[in-house]
Backbone and ligand atoms as CSV (ligand in chain L), in Angstrom:
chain,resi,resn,atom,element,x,y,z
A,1,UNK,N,N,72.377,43.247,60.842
A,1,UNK,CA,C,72.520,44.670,61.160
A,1,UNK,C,C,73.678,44.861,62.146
A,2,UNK,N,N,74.945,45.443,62.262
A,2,UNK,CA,C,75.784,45.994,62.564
A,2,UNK,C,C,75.299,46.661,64.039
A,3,UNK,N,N,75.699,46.456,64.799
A,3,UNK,CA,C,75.384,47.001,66.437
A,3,UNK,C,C,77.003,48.064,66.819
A,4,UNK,N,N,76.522,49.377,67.137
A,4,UNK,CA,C,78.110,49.892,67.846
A,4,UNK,C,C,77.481,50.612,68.717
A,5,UNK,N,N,78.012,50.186,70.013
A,5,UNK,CA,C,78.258,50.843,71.440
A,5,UNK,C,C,78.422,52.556,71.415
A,6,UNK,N,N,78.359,53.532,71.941
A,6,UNK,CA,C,78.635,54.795,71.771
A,6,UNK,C,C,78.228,55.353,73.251
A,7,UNK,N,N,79.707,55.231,73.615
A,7,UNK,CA,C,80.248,55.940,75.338
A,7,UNK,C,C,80.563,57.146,75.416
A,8,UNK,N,N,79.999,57.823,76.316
A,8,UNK,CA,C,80.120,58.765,76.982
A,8,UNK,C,C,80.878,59.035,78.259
A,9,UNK,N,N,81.933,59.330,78.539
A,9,UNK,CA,C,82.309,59.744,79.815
A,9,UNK,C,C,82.286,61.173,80.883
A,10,UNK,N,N,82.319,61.201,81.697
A,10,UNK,CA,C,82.100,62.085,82.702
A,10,UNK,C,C,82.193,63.471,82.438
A,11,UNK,N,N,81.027,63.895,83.092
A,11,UNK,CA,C,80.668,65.551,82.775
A,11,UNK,C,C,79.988,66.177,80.926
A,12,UNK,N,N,79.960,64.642,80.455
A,12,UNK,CA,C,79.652,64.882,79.082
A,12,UNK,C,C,77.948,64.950,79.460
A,13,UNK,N,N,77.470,64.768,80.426
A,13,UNK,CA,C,76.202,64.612,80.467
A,13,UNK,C,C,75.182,66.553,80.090
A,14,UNK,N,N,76.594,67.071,80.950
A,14,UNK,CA,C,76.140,68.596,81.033
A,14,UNK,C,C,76.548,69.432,79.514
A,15,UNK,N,N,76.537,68.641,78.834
A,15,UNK,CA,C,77.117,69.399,77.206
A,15,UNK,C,C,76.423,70.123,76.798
A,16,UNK,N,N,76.168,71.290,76.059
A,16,UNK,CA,C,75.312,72.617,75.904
A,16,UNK,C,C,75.750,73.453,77.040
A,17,UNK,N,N,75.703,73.422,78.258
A,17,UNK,CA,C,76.047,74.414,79.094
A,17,UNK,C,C,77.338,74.468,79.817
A,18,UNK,N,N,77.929,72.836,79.534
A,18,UNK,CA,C,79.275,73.039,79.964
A,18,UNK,C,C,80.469,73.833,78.830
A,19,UNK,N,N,80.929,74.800,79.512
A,19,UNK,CA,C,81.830,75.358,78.793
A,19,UNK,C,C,81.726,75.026,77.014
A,20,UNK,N,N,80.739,75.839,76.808
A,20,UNK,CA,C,80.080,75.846,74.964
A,20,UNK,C,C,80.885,76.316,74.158
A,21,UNK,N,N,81.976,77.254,74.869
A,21,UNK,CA,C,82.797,78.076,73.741
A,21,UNK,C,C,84.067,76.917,73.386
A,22,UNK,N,N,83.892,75.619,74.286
A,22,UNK,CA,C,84.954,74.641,73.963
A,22,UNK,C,C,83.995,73.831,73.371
A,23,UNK,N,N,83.165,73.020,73.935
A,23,UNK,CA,C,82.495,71.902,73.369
A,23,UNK,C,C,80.962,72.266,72.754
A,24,UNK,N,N,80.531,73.440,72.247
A,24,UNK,CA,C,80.233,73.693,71.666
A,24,UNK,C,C,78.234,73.770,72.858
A,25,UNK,N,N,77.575,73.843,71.396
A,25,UNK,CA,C,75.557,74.205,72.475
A,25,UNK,C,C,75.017,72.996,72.265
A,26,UNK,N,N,75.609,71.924,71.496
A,26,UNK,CA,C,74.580,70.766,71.624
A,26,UNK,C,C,74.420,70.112,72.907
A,27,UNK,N,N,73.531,69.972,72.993
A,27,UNK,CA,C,73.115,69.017,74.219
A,27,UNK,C,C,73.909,67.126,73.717
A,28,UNK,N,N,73.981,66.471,75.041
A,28,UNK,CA,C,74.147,65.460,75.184
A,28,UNK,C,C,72.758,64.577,74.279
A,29,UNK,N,N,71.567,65.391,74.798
A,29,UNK,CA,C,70.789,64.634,73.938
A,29,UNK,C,C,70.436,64.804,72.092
A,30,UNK,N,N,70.943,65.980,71.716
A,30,UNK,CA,C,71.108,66.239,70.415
A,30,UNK,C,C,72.289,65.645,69.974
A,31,UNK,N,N,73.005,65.034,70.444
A,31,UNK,CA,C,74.521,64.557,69.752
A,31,UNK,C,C,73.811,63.130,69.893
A,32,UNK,N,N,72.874,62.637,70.545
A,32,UNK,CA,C,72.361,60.988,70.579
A,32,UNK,C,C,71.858,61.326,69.525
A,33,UNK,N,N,71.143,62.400,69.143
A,33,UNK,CA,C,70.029,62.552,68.038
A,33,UNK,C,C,70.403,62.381,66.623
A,34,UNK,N,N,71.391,63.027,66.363
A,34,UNK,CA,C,72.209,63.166,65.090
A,34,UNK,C,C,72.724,61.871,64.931
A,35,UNK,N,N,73.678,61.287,66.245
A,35,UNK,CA,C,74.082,60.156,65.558
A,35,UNK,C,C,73.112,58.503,65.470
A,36,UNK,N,N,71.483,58.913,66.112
A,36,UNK,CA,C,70.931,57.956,65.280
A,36,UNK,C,C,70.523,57.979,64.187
A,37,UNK,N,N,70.241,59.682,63.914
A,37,UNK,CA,C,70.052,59.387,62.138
A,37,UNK,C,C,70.728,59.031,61.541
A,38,UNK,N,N,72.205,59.734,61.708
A,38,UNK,CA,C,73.057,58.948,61.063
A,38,UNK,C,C,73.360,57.582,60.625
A,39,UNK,N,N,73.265,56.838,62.099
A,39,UNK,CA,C,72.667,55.350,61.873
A,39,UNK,C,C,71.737,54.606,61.416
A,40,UNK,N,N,70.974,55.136,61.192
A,40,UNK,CA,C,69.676,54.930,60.672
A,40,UNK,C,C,69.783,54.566,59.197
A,41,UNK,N,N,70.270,55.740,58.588
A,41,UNK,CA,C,70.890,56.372,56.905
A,41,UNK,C,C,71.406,55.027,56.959
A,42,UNK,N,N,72.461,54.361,57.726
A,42,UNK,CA,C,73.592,53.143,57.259
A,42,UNK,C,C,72.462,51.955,57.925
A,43,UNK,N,N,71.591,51.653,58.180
A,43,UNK,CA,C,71.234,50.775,58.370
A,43,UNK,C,C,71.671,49.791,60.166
A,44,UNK,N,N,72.473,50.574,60.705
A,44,UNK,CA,C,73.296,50.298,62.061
A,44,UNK,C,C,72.339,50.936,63.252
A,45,UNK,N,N,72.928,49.846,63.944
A,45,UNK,CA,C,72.016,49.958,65.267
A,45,UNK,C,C,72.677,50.223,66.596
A,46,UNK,N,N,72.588,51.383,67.061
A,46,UNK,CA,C,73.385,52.035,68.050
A,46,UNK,C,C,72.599,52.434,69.745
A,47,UNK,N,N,73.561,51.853,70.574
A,47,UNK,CA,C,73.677,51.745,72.016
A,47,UNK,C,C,73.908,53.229,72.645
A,48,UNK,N,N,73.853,54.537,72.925
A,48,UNK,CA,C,74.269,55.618,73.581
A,48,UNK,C,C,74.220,55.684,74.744
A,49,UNK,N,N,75.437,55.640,75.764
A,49,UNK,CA,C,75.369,55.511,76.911
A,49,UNK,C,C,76.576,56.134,77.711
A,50,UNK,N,N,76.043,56.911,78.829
A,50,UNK,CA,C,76.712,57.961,79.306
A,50,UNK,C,C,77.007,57.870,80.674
A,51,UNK,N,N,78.295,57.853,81.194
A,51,UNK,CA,C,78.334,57.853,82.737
A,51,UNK,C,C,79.466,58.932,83.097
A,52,UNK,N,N,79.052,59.300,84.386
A,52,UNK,CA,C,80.096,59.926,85.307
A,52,UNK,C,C,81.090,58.598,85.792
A,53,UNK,N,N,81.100,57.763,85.619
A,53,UNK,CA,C,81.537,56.464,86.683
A,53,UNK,C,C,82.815,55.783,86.049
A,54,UNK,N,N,83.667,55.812,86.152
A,54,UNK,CA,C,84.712,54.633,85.584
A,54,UNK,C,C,83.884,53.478,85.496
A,55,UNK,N,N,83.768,52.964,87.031
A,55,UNK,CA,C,83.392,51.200,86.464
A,55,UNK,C,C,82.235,51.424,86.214
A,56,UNK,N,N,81.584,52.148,85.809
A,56,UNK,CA,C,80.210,51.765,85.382
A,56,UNK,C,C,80.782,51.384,83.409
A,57,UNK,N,N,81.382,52.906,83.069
A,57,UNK,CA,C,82.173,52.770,81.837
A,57,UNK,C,C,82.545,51.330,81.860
A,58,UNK,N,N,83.179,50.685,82.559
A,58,UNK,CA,C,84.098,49.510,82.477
A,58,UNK,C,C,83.454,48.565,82.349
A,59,UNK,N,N,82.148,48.228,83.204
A,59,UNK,CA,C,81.035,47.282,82.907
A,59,UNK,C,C,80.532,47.091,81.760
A,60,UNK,N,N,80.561,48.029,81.042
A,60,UNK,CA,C,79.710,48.552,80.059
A,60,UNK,C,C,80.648,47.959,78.465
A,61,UNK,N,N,81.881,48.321,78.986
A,61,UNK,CA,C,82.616,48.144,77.913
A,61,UNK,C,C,82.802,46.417,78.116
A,62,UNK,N,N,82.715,45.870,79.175
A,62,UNK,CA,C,82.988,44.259,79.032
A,62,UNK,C,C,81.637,43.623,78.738
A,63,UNK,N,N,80.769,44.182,78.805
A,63,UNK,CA,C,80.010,43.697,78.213
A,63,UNK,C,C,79.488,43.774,76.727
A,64,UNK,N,N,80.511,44.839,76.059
A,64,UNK,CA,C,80.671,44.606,74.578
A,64,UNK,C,C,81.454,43.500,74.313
A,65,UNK,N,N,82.246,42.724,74.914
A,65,UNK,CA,C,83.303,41.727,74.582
A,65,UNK,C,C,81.933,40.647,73.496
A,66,UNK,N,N,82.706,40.544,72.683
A,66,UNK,CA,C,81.412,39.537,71.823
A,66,UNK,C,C,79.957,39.639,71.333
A,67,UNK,N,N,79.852,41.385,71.627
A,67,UNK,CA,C,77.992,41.262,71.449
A,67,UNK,C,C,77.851,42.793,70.358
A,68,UNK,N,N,78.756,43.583,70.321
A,68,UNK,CA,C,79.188,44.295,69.419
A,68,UNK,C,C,79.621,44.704,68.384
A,69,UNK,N,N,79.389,45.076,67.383
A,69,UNK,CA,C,80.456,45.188,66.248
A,69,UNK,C,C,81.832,46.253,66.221
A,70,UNK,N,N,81.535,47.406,67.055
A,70,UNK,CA,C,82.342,48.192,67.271
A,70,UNK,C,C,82.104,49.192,68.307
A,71,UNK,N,N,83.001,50.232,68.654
A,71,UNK,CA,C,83.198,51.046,69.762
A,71,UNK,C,C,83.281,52.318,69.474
A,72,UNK,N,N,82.233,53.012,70.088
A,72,UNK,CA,C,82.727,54.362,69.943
A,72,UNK,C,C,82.432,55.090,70.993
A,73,UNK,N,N,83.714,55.771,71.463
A,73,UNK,CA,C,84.105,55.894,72.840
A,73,UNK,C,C,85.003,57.565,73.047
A,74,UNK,N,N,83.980,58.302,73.718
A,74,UNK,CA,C,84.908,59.880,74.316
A,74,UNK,C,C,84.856,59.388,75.934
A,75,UNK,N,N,86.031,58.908,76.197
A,75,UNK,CA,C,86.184,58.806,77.414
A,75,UNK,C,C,85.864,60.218,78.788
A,76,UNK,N,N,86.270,60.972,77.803
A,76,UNK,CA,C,86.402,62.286,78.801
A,76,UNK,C,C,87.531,62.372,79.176
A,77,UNK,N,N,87.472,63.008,80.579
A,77,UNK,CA,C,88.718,63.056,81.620
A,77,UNK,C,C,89.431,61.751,81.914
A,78,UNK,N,N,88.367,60.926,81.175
A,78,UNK,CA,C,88.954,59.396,81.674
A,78,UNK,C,C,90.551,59.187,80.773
A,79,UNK,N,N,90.430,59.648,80.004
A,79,UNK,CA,C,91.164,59.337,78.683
A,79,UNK,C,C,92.616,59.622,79.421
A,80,UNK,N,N,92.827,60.444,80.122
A,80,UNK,CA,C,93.882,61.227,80.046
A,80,UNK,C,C,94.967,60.325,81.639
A,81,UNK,N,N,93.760,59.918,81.886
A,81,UNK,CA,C,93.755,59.094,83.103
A,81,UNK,C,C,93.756,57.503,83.778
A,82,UNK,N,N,93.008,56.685,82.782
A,82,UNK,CA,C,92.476,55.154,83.262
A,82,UNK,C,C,93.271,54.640,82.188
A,83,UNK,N,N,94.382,53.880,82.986
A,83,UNK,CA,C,94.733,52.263,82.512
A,83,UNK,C,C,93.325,51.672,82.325
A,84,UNK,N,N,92.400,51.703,83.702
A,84,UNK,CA,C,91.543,50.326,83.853
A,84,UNK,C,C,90.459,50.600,82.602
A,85,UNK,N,N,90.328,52.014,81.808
A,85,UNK,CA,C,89.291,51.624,80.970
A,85,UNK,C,C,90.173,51.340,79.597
A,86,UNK,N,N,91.736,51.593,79.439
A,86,UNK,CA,C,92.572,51.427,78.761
A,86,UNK,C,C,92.231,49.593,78.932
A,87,UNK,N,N,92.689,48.957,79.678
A,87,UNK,CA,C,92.895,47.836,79.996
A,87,UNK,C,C,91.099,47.025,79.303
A,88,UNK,N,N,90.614,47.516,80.005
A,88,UNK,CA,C,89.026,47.085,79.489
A,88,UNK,C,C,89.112,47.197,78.051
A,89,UNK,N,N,89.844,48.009,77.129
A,89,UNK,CA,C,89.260,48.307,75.989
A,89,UNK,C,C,90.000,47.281,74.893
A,90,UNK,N,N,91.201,46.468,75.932
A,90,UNK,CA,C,92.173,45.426,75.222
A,90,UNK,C,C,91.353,44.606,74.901
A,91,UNK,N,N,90.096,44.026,75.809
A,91,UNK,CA,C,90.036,42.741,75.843
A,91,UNK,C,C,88.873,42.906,74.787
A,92,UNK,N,N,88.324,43.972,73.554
A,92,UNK,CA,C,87.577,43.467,73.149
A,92,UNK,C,C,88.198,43.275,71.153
A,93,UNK,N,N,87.424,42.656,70.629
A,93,UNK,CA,C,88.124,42.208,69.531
A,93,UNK,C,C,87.239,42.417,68.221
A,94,UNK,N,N,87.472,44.023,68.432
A,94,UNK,CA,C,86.224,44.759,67.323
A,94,UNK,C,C,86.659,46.342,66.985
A,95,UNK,N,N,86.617,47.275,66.483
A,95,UNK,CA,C,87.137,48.494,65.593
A,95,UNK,C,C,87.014,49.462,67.226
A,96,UNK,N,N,87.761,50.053,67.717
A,96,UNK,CA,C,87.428,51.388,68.580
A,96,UNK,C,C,87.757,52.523,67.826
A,97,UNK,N,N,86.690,53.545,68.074
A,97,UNK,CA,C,87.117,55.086,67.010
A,97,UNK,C,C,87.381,55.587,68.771
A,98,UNK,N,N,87.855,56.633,68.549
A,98,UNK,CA,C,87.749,57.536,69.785
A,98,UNK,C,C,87.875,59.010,69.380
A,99,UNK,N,N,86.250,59.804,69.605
A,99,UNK,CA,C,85.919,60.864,69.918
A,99,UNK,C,C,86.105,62.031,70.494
A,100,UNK,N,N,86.662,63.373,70.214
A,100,UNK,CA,C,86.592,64.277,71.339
A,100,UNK,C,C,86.052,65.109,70.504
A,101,UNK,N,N,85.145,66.218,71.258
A,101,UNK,CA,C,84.592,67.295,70.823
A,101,UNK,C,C,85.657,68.060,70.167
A,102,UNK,N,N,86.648,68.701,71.527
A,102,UNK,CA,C,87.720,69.462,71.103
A,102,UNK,C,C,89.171,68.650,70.767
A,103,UNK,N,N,89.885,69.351,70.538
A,103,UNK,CA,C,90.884,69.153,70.273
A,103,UNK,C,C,91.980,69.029,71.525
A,104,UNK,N,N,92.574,67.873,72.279
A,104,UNK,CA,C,93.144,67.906,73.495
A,104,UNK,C,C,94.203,68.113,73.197
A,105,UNK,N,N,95.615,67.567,71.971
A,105,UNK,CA,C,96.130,68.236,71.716
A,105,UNK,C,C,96.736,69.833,71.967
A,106,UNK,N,N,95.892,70.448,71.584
A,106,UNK,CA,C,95.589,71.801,71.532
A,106,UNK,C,C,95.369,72.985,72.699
A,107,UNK,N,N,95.234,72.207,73.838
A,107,UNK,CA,C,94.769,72.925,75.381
A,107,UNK,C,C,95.983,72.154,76.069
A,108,UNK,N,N,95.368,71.946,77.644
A,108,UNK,CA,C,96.489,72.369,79.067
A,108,UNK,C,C,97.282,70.561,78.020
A,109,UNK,N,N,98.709,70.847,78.850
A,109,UNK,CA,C,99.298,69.374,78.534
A,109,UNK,C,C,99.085,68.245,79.441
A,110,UNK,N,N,98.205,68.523,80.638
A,110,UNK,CA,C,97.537,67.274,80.962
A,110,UNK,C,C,96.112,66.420,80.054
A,111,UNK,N,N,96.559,66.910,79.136
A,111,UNK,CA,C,95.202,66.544,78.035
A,111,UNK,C,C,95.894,65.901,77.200
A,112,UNK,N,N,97.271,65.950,76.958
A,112,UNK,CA,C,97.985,65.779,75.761
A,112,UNK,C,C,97.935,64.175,75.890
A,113,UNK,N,N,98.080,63.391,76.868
A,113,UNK,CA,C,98.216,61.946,76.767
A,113,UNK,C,C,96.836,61.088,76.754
A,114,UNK,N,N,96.279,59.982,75.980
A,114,UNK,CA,C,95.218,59.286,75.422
A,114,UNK,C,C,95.825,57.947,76.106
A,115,UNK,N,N,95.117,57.177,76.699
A,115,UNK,CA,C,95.380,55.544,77.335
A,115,UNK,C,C,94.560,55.244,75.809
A,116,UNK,N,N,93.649,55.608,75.555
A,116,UNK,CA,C,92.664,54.947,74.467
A,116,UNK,C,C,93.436,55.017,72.957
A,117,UNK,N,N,93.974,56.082,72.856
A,117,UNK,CA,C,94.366,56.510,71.432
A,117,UNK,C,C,95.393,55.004,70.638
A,118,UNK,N,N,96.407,54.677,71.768
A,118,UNK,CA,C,96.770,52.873,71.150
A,118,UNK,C,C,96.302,51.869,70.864
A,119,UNK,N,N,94.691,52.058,71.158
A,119,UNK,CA,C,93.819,50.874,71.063
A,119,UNK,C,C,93.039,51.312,69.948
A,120,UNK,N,N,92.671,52.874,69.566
A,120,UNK,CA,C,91.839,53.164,68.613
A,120,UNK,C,C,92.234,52.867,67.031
A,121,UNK,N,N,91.402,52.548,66.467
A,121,UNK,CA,C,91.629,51.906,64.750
A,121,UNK,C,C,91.714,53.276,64.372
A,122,UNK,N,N,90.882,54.798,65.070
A,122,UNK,CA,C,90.996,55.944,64.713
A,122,UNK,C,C,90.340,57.084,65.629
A,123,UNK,N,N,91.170,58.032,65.500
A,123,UNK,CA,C,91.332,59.304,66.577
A,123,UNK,C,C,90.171,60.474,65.961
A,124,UNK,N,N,89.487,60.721,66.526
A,124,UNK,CA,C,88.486,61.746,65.803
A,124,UNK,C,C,88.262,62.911,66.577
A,125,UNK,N,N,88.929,63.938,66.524
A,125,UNK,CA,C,88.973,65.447,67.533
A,125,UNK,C,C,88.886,66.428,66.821
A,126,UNK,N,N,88.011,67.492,67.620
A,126,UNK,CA,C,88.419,69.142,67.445
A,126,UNK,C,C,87.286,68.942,66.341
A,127,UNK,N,N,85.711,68.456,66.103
A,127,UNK,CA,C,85.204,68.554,64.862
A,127,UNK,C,C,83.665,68.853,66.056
A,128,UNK,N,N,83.188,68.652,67.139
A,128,UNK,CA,C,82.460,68.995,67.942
A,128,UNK,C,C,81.347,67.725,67.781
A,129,UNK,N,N,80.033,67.922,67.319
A,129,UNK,CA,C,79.094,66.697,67.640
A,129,UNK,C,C,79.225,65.779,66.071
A,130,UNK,N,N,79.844,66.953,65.245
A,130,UNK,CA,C,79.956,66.039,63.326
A,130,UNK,C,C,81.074,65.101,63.512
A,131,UNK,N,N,81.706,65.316,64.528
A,131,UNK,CA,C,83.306,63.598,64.953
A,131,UNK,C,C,82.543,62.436,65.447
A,132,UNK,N,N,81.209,62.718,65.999
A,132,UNK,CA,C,80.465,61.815,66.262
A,132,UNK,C,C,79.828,60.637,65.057
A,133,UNK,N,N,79.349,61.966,63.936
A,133,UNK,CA,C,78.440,61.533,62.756
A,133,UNK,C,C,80.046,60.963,61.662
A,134,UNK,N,N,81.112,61.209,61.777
A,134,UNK,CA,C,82.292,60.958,60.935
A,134,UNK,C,C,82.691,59.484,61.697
A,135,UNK,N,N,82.829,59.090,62.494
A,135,UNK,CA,C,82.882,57.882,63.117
A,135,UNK,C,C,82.067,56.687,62.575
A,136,UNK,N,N,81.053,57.500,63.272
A,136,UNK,CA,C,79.517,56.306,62.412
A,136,UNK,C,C,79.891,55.711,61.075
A,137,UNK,N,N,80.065,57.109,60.080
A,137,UNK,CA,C,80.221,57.014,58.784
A,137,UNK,C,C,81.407,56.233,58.658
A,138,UNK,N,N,82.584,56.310,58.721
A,138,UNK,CA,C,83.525,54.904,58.999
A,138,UNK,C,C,83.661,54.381,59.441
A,139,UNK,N,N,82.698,53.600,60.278
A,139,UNK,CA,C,82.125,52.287,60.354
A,139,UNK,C,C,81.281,51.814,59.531
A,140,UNK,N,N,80.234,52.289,59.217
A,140,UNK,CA,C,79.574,51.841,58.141
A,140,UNK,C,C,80.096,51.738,56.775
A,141,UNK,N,N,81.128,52.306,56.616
A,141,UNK,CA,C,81.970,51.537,55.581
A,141,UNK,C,C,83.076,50.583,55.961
A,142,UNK,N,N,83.645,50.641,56.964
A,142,UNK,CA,C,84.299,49.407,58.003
A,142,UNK,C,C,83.475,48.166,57.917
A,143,UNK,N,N,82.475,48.223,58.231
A,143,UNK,CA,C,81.554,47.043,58.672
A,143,UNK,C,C,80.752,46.456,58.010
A,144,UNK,N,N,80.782,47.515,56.473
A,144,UNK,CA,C,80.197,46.699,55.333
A,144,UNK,C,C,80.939,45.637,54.535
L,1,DQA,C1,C,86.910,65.804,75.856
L,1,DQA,C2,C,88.327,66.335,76.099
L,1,DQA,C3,C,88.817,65.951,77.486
L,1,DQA,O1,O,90.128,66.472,77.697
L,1,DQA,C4,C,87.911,66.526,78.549
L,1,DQA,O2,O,88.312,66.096,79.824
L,1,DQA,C5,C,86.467,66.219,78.317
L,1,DQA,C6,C,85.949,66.227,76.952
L,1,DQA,C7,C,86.335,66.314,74.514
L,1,DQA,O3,O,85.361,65.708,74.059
L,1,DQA,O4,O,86.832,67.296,73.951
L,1,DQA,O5,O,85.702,66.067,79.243
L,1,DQA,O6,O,86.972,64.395,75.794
């Protein structure tokens, strides 16, 4: 059975009430929800885990080094910001998708730059909690 990690970064905890008209009314815990059925459907077994913290993120991600099949990772604010979770995300040797609700692209141009986006096998934005369930789904054909 196929194991993938699925990170959360900072302020994603408050989703539903943080600014909904961007990231939409699901809760943090309805976007875990969807994407275990999803997983479920493929037979994959998924980790959901959420921090305000860089190194907690960073711990988290080295301890996928070897015990994972893949990554799936919305850094948050981190994205726009951390070499060190950039750097963390070198050392592992397995598929990273990377997630955003919205579209960063698309808003202020301190959003416009991704540390993660060179490491990702694929970029998944602007689709809200279904970029979550579209990830899954290519992996589970990735990993079959
Ligand atoms: C986000 C986009 C980031 O720019 C922002 O800092 C977030 C959420 C998204 O999912 O759209 O916190 O990653």
């Amino acid at each position: 059975m196929s194991k993938i990690l699925i990170l959360n970064g900072p302020n994603l905890n408050l989703l539903g009430t943080r600014e909904p008209e961007i990231y939409g009314s699901d809760t943090l815990a309805d976007v875990e929800n969807i994407c275990a059925e999803t997983a479920k459907k493929y037979n994959i077994d998924i980790d959901c885990r959420q921090s305000n913290h860089e190194g907690t993120l960073i711990d988290w991600i080295q301890e996928a080094i070897n015990t994972v099949d893949a990554v799936i990772i919305n850094a948050a604010a981190y994205t726009h910001t951390s070499i060190a979770i950039h750097d963390a995300l070198k050392m592992l040797n397995c598929p990273i998708i990377e997630v955003h609700f919205s579209d960063p692209a698309s808003r202020e141009e301190f959003r416009h730059h991704s540390y993660i986006t060179p490491l990702a096998q694929k970029v998944i934005k602007g689709h809200g909690s279904q970029g979550y369930v579209q990830a899954i789904e290519f992996l589970a054909k990735e990993l079959s």
